[in-house]
Each structure stands twice: as C-alpha cells, then as structure tokens.
LOTORPA-953426 format. One record per residue (C-alpha): x, y, z. Coordinates in steps of 0.2 Angstrom, whole numbers. Layout:
[r [X,Y,Z]],
...
This chain:
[r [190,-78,6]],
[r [197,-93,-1]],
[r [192,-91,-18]],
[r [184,-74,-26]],
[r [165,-69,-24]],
[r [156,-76,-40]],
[r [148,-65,-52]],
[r [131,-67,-44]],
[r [136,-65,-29]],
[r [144,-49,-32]],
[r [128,-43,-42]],
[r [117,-47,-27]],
[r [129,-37,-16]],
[r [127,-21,-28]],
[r [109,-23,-28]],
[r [109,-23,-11]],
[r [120,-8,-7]],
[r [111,3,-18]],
[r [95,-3,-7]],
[r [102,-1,10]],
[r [108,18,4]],
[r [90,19,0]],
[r [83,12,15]],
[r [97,24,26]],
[r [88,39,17]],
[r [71,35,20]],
[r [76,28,38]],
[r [82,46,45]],
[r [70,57,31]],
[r [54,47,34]],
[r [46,54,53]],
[r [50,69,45]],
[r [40,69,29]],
[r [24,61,41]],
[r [28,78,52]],
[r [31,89,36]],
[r [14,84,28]],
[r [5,86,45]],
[r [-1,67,48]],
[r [-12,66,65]],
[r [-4,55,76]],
[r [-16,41,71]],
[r [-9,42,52]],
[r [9,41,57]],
[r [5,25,68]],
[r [-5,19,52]],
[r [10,20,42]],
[r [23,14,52]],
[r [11,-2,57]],
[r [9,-3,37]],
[r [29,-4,36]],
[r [30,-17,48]],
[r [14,-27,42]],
[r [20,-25,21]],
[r [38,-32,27]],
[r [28,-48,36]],
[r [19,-52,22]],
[r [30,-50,11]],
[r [41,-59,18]],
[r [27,-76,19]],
[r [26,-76,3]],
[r [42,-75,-2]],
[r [44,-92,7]],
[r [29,-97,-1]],
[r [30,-94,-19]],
[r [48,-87,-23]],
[r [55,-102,-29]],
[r [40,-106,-39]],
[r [40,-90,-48]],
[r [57,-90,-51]],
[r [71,-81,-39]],
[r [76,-68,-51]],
[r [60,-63,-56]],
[r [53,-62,-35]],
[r [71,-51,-34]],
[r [67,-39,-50]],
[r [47,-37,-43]],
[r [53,-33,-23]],
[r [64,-18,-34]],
[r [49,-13,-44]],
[r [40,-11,-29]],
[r [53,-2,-20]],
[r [53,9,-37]],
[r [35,11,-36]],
[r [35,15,-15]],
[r [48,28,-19]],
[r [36,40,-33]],
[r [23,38,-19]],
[r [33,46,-6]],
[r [41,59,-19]],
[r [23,65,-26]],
[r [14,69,-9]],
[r [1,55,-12]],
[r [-13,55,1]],
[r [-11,44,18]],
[r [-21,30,12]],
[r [-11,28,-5]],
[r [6,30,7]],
[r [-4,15,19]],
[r [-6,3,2]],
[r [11,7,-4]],
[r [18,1,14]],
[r [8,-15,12]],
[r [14,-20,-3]],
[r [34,-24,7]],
[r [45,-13,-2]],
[r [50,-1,13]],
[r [59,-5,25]],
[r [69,7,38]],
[r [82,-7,43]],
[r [97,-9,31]],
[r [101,-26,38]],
[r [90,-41,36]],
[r [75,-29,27]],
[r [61,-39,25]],
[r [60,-51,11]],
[r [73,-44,-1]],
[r [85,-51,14]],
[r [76,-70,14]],
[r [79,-69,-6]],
[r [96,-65,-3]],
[r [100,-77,9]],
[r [93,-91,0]],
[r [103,-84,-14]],
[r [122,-81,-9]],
[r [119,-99,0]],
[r [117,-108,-17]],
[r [132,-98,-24]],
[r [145,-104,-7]],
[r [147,-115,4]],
[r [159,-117,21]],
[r [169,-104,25]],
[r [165,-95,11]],
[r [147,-95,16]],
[r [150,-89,32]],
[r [164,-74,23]],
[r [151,-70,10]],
[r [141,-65,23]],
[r [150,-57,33]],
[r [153,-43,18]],
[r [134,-44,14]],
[r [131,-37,31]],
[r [145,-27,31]],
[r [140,-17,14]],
[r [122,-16,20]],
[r [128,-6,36]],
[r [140,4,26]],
[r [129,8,13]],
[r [115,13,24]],
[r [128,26,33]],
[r [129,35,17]],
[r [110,35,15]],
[r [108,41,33]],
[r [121,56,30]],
[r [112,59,13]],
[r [94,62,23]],
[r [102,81,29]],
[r [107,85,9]],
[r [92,92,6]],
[r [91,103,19]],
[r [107,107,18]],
[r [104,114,1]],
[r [90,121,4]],
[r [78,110,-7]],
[r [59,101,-6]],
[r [64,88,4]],
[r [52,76,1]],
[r [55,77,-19]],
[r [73,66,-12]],
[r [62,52,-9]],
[r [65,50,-30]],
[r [80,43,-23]],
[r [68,27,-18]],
[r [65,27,-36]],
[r [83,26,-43]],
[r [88,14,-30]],
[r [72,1,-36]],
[r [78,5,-55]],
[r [97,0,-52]],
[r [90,-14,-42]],
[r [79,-22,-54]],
[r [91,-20,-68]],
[r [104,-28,-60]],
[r [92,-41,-51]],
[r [88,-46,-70]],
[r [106,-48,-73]],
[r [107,-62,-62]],
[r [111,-83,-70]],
[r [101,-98,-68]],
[r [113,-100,-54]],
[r [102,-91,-42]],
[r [88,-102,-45]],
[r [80,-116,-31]],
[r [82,-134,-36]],
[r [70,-141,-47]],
[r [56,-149,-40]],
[r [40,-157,-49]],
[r [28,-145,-58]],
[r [15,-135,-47]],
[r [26,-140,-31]],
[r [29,-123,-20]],
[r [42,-124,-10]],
[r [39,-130,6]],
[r [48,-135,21]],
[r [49,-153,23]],
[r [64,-163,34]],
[r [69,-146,42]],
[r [52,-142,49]],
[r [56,-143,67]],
[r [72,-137,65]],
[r [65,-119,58]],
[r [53,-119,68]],
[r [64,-121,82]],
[r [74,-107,76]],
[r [58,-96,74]],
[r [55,-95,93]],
[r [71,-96,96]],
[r [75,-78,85]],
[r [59,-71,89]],
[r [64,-71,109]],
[r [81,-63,103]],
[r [72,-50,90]],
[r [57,-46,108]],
[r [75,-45,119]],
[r [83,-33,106]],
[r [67,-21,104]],
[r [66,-12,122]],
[r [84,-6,117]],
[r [82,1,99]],
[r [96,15,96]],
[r [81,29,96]],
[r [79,24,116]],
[r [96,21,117]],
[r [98,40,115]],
[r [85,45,122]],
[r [91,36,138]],
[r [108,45,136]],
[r [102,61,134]],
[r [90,58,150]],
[r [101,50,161]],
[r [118,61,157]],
[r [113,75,147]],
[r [121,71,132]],
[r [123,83,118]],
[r [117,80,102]],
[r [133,83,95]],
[r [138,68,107]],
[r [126,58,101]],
[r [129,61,83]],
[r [150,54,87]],
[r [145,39,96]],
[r [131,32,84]],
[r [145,33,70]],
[r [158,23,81]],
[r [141,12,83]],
[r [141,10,63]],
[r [161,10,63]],
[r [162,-7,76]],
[r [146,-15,69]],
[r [155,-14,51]],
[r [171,-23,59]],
[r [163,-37,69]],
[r [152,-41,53]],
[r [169,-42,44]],
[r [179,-54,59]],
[r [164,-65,61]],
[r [170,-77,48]],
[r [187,-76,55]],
[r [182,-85,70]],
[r [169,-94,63]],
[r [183,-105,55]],
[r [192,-107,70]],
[r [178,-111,83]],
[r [163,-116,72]],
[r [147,-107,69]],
[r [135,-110,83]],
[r [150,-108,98]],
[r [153,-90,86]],
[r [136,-86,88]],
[r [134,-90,107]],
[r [151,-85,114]],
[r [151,-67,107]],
[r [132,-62,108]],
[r [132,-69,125]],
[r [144,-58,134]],
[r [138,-45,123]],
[r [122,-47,133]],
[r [128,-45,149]],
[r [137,-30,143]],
[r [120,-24,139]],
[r [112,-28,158]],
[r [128,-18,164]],
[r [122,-3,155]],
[r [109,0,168]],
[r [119,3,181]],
[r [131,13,170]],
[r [138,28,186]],
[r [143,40,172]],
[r [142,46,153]],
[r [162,38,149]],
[r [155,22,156]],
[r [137,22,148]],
[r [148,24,130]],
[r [161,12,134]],
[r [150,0,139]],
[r [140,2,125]],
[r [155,2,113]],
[r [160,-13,120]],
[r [143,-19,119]],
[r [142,-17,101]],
[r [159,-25,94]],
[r [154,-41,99]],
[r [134,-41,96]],
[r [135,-40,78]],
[r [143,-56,74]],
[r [132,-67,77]],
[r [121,-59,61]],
[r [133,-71,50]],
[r [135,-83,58]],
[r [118,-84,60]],
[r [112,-82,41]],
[r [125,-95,36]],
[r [121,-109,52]],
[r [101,-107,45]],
[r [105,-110,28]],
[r [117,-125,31]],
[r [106,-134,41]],
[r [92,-136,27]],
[r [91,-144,12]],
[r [94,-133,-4]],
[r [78,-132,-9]],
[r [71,-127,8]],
[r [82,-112,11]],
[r [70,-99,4]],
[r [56,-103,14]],
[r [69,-107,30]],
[r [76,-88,28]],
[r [60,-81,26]],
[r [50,-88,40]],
[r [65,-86,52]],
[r [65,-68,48]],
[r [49,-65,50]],
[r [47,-70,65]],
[r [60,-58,72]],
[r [51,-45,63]],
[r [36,-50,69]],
[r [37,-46,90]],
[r [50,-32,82]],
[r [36,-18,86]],
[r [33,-25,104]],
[r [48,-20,112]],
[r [50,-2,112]],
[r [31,0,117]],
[r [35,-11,133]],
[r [50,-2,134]],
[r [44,15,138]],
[r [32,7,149]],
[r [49,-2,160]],
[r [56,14,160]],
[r [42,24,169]],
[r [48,11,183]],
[r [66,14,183]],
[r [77,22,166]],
[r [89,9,165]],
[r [79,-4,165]],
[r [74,-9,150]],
[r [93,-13,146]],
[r [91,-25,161]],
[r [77,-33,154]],
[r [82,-34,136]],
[r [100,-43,143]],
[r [90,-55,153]],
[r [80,-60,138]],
[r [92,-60,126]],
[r [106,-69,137]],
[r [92,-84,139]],
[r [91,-84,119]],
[r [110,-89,119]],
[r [108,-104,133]],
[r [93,-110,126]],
[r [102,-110,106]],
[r [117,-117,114]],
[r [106,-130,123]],
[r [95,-137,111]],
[r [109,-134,94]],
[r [125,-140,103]],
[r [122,-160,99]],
[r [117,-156,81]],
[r [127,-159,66]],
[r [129,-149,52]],
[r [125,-159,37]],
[r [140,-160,22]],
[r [142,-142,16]],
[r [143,-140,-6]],
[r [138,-123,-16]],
[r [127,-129,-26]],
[r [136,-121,-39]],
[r [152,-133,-35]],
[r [141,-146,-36]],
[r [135,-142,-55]],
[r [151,-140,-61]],
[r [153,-159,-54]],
[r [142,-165,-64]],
C-alpha cells in the first residue's frame, strides 16, 4: 500500500481475525455438537435455517439502522451477541434456546463476508481509504479473514485431540465476542456515517438502482456458487475417484493457501486494469474452469482443475467490496453493503439443495450448471457496468483533514 493502514483500520482487522478464528471453529465443531447432543434431523435443519435466517436479518437492519445508532456501538452489540451465542453453545442449552440464539445474527459458519459484521466493515474501511488503497485494504481483510479462519478450522480437532468435552470449546465463541467488542469500542469518530438531519435512517437514495442492480446481479452469482459448495465438492471427489480423506484434507488446504494469495494480488491488478475488468476477467475464466470440472477424466485432473479454478475465483471478492462502495455516496455505503450481501446470502441455501437433486441426473453436473450460471453473472456485470463511471474517489478521512 501506498501509505500505512490507519489505526482504525487495523483495529477492524484485529476484530475481525479473532472473529473468523471463531467462526473456523464453530464451522468444522458445529454438525458435530447437533450430532453430539442427539438433535433429530428436524432440529439440525431448524438450526442451520436459524443461522442463515439470524444473518439475513441481521444483516437488514444493519443497513437500516446502523448508521443511526452509531457504527461503533452496531460493531460492539454484533460481538456481544456473538459473546452471548458463544455461552449458549458452551452450556448445552435446549434446541429452542440454541434456535433464538441463531436468530439474533451472531453466527455465522463463513469467515468471509459473515453476515452483517461484514456490511459494517465494509462500510467502515471504505470511510478510512480510498483508490487503490481501498481496493489493497481489502484485499488484506479478506486475506486475514481466510487465514484466521484456517487456524480456527485446525483448532476444531484440539479437543479431541486432548481428549476434552468438546462442546465446552465453544467458550471460544465467548472470548472471541469479548476481544471483539473491546476492541470494536476502541474504534474513533472516524468510523462513523456522515451526518445527516436528526431521526434520518440511513437510506439509499441516488444509488438506488445501482444497488439493486448489483443485488440481482450477486444474488445469481451467490445461487451459481451454491450447487458447488466445498462439502459437495468432496463429496464428488470422493464419489467419482475415491479420494482418500487424507487427500482431501491436502487439497482443501492448497484451497485456503491460493484463496489467501489471489485475495492479496487482487489489488495489484486492480491498479493496472481497473476494478470492474479485475472483477470480470479473472472470475470469468474461473467459471469455465469450473464447467471443465465435470468432465474431469481423472483425480490429477479433477485437482488441477480445481486448483486452477480457485487462484483466480477469489479476486473478484475485493474488487468487488471496494467497486460497491465506490460507486455510492458516503452515506449510503452501510445500507449499499448490507443489502448487497444479503441478497447473496439470501438464495445461498438454494444451491446445494438443487445440487444433490442435479446430481442424481449425472455427478458432475452441478459444476456444469454452477459454471453456466455464474459465467452469465460476469457478462451480464460486464454488460450493464462497463459504460459507468466511477464517481471521484476521497477517504473521507483525507477529506476531514482538508477541511
């Protein structure tokens, strides 16, 4: 970067690396505690659709009411909840209490872009840079957010390993929420949404069709993506060439390995070609490698396509962040990264249920399908974005120094 993270922005990335480590825990540890505490089937789903739903609304009102009730504080109460999310799972509550605790938007089992901690950040780091600082800043949000979430992932098999209750881990929830909040409360003025006249929520106004645009847009990406989430990914790789778990276990952390890189040389070429051709031009192929996968003869060529796959589908994440919040006004980024969030997570669940059912016609091809879909994302964002110009790009930090 041209000139050194601020202090804010560096505080945001420490509260959100000590999230992600939590949501990696709870991503790998969680099926197993529904299993451990003998759940029916019905209960599990209950759950998981509580995940999903809490992140949704959560993530409205985020873009409703975050700027009105003051950034910081949102961030410090999402941590609280996450603290409080934590003790449930920890203390073996009963399914309805673990159903309420689900709905109130703390947990999440994705470590990038989770639910509305992620539209708060967003909003955030885009008020502290600007350009191609922007675009680098985050490039290491994402980039931290997967690493971190490694380490949680690896953590989830500590508790076995030493032979422990495992579901008393889930304090780890709890600490994570704790660190978060405190250093959430640590945050300046800085953070904050322009002013705006008393009782005004933020709402969005010139940009309207623009986010809603997007929405769609990232909605048919995020359906696309579902039918090839990584737990059908292995699945089909151990169906289709009997690979070993031991395998499975090497490639998924050259996944993690190349999804960390491409975060980080996303900006790189950002600067060189621009935001929306970085986007395009790299998921794009990506995509196509991704169709390819179906007809994959062998296990080295299933792997190398998905390796290759991989390196280049991550970098339009962003890109992506850092195109949304330059093309709105300041004080309609919060409700501009929430509500094109939540339209990705909203079709999210969609995907690997229509997946198993594309399956039962031929195994590969779901990647087919999700290729298809998400190749028409990219033409159609190419399409309708190309023509449209980026408005004048300031931090608003720079800009309150100027004054």
């Amino acid at each position: 970067m041209s000139q050194a993270l601020s202090p804010d922005a560096r505080r945001i990335l420490a509260a959100q690396a000590v999230r992600a480590f939590g949501y990696g825990f709870a991503a790998v540890s969680l099926g197993a505690l529904l299993d451990r505490r003998g759940l029916s089937s019905l209960d599990v789903g209950a759950v998981l659709t509580a995940v999903v739903a809490g992140t949704v609304t959560a993530s409205l009102a985020v873009g409703r009411w975050a700027d009105r009730f003051g950034r910081r504080r949102s961030y410090v109460a999402l941590y609280l909840v996450l603290a409080l999310t934590g003790l449930v799972l920890a203390a073996a509550a009963p399914v309805w209490a673990l159903v309420l605790v689900a709905l109130a938007g703390g947990l999440s089992t994705e470590v990038v872009e989770s639910g509305p901690f992620t539209s708060l950040e967003q909003a955030m780091l885009a008020t502290e840079l600007a350009g191609d600082e922007r675009v680098q800043g985050f490039g290491v949000y994402n980039a931290v957010a997967t690493a971190a979430g490694s380490l949680g992932a690896l953590a989830a098999g500590v508790p076995a390993w030493l032979g422990s209750d495992e579901d008393r881990w889930f304090v780890l929830l709890v600490v994570a929420g704790l660190a978060g909040a405190a250093v959430a409360a640590a945050l300046t003025p800085t953070v904050e949404a322009p002013m705006r006249p008393p009782g005004q929520a933020a709402r969005l106004r010139r940009s309207r069709p623009t986010v809603q645009r997007l929405s769609v847009l990232f909605a048919t990406d995020s359906f696309g993506g579902g039918f090839v989430v990584q737990t059908f990914i292995a699945y089909w790789l151990t169906a289709r060439f009997d690979a070993s778990v031991g395998l499975l276990g090497v490639v998924f952390f050259a996944v993690g390995v190349l999804q960390t890189g491409s975060f980080l040389l996303a900006p790189a070429l950002a600067r060189r070609y621009g935001l929306l051709p970085t986007m395009v031009f790299t998921h794009l192929p990506s995509n196509l490698l991704l169709a390819a996968m179906a007809f994959a003869p062998t296990l080295p060529v299933a792997v190398s396509l998905l390796l290759a796959r991989v390196a280049l589908s991550q970098m339009d994440v962003p890109t992506r962040q850092a195109y949304v919040m330059a093309l709105v006004d300041p004080d309609e980024r919060t409700p501009a990264a929430a509500y094109t969030n939540t339209a990705r997570y909203l079709v999210r669940p969609a995907g690997p249920l229509l997946a198993g059912a594309t399956a039962n016609v031929w195994l590969g091809l779901p990647f087919l399908v999700a290729g298809t879909i998400k190749s028409t994302y990219d033409l159609v964002l190419w399409r309708w974005f190309r023509t449209v110009p980026l408005p004048a790009d300031t931090s608003d930090r720079a800009m309150e120094v100027a004054r």
